[in-house]
C-alpha positions as CSV (number, residue, x, y, z in Angstrom):
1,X,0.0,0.0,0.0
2,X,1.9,3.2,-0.9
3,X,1.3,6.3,1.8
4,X,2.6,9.0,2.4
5,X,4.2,11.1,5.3
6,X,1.2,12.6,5.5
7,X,-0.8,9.5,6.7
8,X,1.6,9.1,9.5
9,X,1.7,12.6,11.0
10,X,0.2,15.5,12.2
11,X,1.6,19.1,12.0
12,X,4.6,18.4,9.8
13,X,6.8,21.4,9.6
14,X,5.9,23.1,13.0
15,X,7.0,22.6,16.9
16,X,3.4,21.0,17.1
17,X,4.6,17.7,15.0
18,X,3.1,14.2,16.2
19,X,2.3,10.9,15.2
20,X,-1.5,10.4,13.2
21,X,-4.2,8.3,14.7
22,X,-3.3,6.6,11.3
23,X,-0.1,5.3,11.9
24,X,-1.3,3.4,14.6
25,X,-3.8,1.9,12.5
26,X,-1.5,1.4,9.5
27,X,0.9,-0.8,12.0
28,X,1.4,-4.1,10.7
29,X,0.5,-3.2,6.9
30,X,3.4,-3.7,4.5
31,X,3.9,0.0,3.1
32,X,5.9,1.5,0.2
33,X,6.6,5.3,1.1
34,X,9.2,8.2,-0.4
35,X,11.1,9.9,1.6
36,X,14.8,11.0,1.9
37,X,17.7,9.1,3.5
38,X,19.2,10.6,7.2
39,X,21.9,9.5,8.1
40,X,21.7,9.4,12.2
41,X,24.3,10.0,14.2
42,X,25.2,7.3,16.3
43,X,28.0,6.5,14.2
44,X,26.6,2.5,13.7
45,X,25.6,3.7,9.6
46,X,21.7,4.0,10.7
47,X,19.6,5.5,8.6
48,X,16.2,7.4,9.5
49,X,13.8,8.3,6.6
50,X,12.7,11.9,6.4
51,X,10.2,14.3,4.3
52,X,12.2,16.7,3.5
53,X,16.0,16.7,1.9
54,X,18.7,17.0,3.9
55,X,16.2,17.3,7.6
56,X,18.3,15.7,10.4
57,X,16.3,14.3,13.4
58,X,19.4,14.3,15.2
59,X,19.9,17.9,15.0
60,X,16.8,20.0,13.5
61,X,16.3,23.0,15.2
62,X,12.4,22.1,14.9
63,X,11.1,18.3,15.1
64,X,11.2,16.1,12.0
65,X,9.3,13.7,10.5
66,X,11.3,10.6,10.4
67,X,10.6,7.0,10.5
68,X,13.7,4.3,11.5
69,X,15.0,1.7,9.7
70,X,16.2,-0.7,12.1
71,X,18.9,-3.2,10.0
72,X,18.5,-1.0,6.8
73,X,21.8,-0.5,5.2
74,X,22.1,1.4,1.8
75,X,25.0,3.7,-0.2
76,X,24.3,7.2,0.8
77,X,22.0,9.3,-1.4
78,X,20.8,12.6,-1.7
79,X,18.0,11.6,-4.1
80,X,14.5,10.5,-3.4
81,X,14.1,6.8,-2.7
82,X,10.7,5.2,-2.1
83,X,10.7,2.5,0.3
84,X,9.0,-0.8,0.9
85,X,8.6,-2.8,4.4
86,X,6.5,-3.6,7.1
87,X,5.4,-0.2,9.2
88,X,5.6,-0.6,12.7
89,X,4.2,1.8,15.2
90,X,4.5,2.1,18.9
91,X,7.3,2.1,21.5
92,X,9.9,-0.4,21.8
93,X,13.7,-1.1,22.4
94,X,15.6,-3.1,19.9
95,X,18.0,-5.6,21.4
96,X,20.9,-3.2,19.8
97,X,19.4,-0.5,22.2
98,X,17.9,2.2,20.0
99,X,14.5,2.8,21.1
100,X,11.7,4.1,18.1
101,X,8.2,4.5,18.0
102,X,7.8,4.5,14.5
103,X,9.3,2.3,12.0
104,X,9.9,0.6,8.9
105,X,10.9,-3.1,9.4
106,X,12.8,-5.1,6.7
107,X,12.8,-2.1,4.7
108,X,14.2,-2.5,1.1
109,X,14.4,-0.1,-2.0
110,X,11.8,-0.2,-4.1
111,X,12.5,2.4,-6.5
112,X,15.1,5.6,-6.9
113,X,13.1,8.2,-8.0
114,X,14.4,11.8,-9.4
115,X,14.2,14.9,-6.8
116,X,10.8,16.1,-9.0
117,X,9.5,12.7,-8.4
């Protein structure tokens, strides 16, 4: 089912940003989404998927959308990429010890698409 970030949050772009009562309901459903790569920096090559090119989670001034990729390795892109996995939502620990509360699990390219794309 393709979304976008739009299904999974509220108030995207403003102090006020928060998950959607969808994303809760979307749990479980195997997703394809585009987005942009973040690079996080924990320094263990994780990757976040954002909204907007070149937002960090890590160190945006205001919140950003992101979703994790727990075990989701890929080159580094500037580019869109659109996504495909298994959306998880709600709060957990990973035995690695990064918590989340929204993610994509066994997440895999689907598609590289053009920045107009």
């Amino acid at each position: 089912m393709k979304i976008g970030f739009d299904d999974l949050f509220a108030g995207r772009g403003g102090a006020e940003l928060a998950f959607s009562e969808r994303a809760a309901a979307l749990s479980g459903s195997e997703v394809e989404i585009r987005g942009f790569l973040a690079p996080l920096h924990d320094g263990a090559g994780r990757f976040a998927l954002v909204d907007t090119p070149g937002a960090c989670p890590d160190c945006a001034p205001a919140p950003v959308a992101a979703i994790h990729l727990p075990g989701f390795r890929a080159a580094p892109t500037t580019s869109a990429v659109r996504l495909r996995g298994r959306l998880a939502y709600g709060f957990t620990i990973a035995a690695d010890g990064v918590a989340s509360f929204l993610r994509i699990e066994n997440a895999s390219i689907a598609t590289g698409l053009a920045r107009g794309g």
